[in-house]
C-alpha positions as CSV (number, residue, x, y, z in Angstrom):
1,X,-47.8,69.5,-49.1
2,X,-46.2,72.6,-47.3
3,X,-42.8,72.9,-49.0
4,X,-40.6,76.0,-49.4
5,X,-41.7,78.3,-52.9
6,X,-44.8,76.0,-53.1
7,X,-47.5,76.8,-55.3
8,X,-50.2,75.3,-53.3
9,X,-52.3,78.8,-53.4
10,X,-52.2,79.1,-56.7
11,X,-52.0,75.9,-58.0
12,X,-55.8,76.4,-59.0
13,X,-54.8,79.6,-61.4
14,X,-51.8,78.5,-62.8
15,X,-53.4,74.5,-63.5
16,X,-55.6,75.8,-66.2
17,X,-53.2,77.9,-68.1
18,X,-50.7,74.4,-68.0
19,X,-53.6,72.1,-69.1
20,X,-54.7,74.4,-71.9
21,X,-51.7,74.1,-73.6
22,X,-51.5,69.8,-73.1
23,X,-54.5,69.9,-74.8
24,X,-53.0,72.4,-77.9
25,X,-50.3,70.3,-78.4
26,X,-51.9,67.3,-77.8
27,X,-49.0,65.9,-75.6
28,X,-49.2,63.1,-73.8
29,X,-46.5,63.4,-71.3
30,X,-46.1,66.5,-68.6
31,X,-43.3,66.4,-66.9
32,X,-42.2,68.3,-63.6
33,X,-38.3,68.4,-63.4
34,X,-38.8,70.5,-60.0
35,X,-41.8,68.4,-58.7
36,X,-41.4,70.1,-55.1
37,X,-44.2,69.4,-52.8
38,X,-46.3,68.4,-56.4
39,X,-49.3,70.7,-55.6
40,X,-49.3,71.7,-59.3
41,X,-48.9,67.8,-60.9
42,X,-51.4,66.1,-58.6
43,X,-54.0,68.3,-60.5
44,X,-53.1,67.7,-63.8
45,X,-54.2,65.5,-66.5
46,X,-52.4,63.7,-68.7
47,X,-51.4,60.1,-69.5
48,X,-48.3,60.1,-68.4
49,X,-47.1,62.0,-65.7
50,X,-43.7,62.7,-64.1
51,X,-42.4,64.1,-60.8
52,X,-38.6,64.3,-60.3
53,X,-36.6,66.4,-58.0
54,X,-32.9,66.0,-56.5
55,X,-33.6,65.4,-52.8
56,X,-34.1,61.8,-53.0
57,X,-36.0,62.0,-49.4
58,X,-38.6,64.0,-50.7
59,X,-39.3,61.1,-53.5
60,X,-39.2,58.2,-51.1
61,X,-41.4,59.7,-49.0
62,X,-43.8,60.6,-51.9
63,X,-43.3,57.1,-53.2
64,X,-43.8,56.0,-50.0
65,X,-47.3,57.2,-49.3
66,X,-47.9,56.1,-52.8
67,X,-47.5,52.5,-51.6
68,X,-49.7,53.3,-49.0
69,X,-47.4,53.7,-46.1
70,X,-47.8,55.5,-42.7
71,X,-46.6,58.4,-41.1
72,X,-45.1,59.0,-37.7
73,X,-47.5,60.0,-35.2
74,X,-45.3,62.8,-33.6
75,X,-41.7,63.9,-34.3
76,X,-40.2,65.9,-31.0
77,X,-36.9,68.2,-31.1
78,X,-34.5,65.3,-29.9
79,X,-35.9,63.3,-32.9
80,X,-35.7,66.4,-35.5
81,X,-31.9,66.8,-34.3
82,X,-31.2,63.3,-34.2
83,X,-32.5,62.6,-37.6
84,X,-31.3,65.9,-39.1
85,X,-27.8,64.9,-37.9
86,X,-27.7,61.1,-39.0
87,X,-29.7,60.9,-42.2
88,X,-27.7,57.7,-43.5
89,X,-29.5,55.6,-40.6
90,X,-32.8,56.1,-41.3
91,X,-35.0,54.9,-44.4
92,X,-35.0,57.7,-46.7
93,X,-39.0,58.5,-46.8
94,X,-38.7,58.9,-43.2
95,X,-35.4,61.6,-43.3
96,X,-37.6,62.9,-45.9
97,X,-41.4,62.8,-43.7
98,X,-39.1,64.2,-40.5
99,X,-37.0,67.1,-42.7
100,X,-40.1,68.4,-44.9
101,X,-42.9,67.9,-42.5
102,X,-41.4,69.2,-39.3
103,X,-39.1,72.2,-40.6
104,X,-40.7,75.5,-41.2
105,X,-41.9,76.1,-44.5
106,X,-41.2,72.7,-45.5
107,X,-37.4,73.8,-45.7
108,X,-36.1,70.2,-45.4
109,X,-33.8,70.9,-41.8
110,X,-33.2,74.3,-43.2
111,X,-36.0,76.6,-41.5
112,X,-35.4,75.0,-38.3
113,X,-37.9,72.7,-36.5
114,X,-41.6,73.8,-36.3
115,X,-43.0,70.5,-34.6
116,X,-44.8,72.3,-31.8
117,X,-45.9,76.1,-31.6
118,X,-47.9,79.0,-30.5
119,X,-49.8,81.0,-32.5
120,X,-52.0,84.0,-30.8
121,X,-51.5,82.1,-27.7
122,X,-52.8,79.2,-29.4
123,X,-50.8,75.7,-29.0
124,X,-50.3,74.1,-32.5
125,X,-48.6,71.0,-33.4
126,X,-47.4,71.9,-36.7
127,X,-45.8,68.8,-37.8
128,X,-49.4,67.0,-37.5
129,X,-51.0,69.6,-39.5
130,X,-48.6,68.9,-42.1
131,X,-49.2,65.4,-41.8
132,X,-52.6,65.9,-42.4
133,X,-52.2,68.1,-45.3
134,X,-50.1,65.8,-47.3
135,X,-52.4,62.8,-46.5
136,X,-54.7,65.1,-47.9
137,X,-53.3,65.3,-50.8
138,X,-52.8,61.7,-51.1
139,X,-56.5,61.2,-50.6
140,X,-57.5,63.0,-53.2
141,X,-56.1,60.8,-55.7
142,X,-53.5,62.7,-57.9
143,X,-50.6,61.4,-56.3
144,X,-52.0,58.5,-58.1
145,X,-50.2,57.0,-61.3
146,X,-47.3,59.9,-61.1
147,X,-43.8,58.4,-61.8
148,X,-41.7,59.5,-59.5
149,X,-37.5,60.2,-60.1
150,X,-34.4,61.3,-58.6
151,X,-33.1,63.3,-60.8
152,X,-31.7,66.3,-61.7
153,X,-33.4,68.4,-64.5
154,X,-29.9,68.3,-67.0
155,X,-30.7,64.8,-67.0
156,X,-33.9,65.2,-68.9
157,X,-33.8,65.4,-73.1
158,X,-37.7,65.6,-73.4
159,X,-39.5,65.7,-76.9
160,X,-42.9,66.4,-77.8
161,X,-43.8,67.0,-74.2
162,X,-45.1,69.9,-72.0
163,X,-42.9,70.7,-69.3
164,X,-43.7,72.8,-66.4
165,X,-40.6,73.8,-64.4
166,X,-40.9,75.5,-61.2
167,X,-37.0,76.4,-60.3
168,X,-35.4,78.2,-57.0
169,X,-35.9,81.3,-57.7
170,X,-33.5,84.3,-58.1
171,X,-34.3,85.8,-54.6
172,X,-33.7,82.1,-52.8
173,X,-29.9,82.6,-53.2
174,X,-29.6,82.3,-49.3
175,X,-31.9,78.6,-49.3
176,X,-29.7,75.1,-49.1
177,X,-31.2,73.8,-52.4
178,X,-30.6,77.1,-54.7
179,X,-26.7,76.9,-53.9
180,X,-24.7,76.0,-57.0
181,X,-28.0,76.5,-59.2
182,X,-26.8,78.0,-62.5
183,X,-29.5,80.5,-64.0
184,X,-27.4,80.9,-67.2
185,X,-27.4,77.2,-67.6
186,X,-30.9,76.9,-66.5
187,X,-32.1,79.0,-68.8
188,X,-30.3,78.2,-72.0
189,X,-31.7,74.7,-71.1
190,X,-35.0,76.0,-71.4
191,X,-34.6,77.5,-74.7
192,X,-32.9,74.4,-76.2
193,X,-36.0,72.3,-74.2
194,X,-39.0,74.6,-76.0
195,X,-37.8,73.9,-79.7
196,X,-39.5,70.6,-79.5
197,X,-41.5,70.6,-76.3
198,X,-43.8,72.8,-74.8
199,X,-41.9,74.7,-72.1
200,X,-43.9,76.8,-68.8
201,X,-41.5,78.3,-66.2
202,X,-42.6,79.8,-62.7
203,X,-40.2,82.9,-61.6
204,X,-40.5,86.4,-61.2
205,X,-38.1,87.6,-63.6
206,X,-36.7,86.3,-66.8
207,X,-34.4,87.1,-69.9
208,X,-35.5,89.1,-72.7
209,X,-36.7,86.5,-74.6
210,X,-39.1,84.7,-72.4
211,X,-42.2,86.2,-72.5
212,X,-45.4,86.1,-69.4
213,X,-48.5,84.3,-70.7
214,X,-49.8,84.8,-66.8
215,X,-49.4,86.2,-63.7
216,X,-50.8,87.2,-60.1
217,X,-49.8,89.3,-57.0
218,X,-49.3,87.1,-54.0
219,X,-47.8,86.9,-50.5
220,X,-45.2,84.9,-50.0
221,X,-43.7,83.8,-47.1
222,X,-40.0,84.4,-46.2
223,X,-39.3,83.6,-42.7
224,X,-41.4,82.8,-39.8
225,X,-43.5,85.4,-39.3
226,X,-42.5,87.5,-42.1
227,X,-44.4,87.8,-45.4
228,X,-43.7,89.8,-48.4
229,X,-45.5,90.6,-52.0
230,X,-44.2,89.3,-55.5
231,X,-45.9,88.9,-58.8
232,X,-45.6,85.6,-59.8
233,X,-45.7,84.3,-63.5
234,X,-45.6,81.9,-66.1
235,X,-42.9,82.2,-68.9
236,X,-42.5,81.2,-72.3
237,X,-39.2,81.3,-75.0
238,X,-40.7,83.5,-77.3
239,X,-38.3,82.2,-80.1
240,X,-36.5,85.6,-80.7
């Protein structure tokens, strides 16, 4: 699924490293407090996954297709406003397949509406190739099984688990969903988290005492049009 910060591109680098250490500690429950678009959970196995994340239109809608539920066929501008402006009469799942799906970047009403566009002169209707993307995904079968939550990550007190979390990052201070997000609390919650759990995190920077176990170059998109180049990684609490 196209959603802002998502790690659709390299899901397929990062998955390996995540499963590796499932299979050290022999857990049997991965949890993703920051499930985001889930391009990282629907490739993982384990026997008991879960996928929360505070926007509660971006769970009904996953829980939605779960059920095997449809999608509009089109969404136009007057719909996007209309929507965008009166969430609390519309079924959650489809604030949630309007806001993601037709927004840029998957910036739930917050990157303004990419339904229809042009790229090199060609016409593209962006909303149904993010339609199709996320049908996709549920195709493939990992959606499968996941139990979905609203919630937010304080919420969780996991134990003997590995838990990937995939947080706004520092540079996303001007994004609708990093406002109010506490670093200092997020990552003394981590440390408290990885002295009985297994504990990845995705950012580009962390404290001291977190230590990379992997990372990669990539482009990342910042605006339409615009791209830039960051180093992701995976960290660690090294215990120190």
């Amino acid at each position: 699924m196209v959603y802002m910060g998502s790690k659709a591109k390299i899901a397929d680098y990062i998955v390996p490293v995540i499963q590796s250490h499932i299979a050290v500690s022999g857990s049997r429950t991965y949890i993703e407090p920051f499930c985001g678009g889930c391009n990282v959970i629907e490739k993982i196995k384990a026997v008991n996954r879960v996928a929360a994340d505070k926007n509660e239109y971006l769970i009904a809608l996953f829980r939605h297709l779960q059920k095997g539920g449809k999608l509009p066929e089109t969404v136009s501008k007057d719909e996007y406003d209309r929507v965008r402006e009166n969430k609390e009469r519309f079924q959650p799942w489809y604030v949630g397949a309007v806001g993601f799906l037709a927004s840029f970047n998957g910036r739930f009403f917050d990157g303004g509406y990419a339904g229809i566009g042009y790229d090199r002169g060609r016409k593209r209707d962006y909303f149904r190739e993010n339609s199709d993307n996320i049908l996709k995904q549920m195709r493939r079968g990992g959606i499968a099984g996941i139990d979905f939550m609203v919630k937010d990550y304080r919420e969780f007190a996991p134990k003997g688990c590995v838990v990937y979390c995939d947080p706004p990052y520092e540079e996303t201070k001007g994004y609708e969903c990093a406002k109010g997000f506490d670093r200092a609390i997020f990552w003394e919650t981590m440390r408290e988290w990885s002295r009985s759990n297994t504990v990845l995190v995705s950012e580009l920077a962390a404290p001291s005492d977190f230590v990379a176990v992997w990372e990669k170059e990539t482009n990342r998109s910042i605006k339409a049009g615009g791209h830039s180049r960051a180093t992701e990684k995976l960290f660690v609490w090294s215990g120190k």
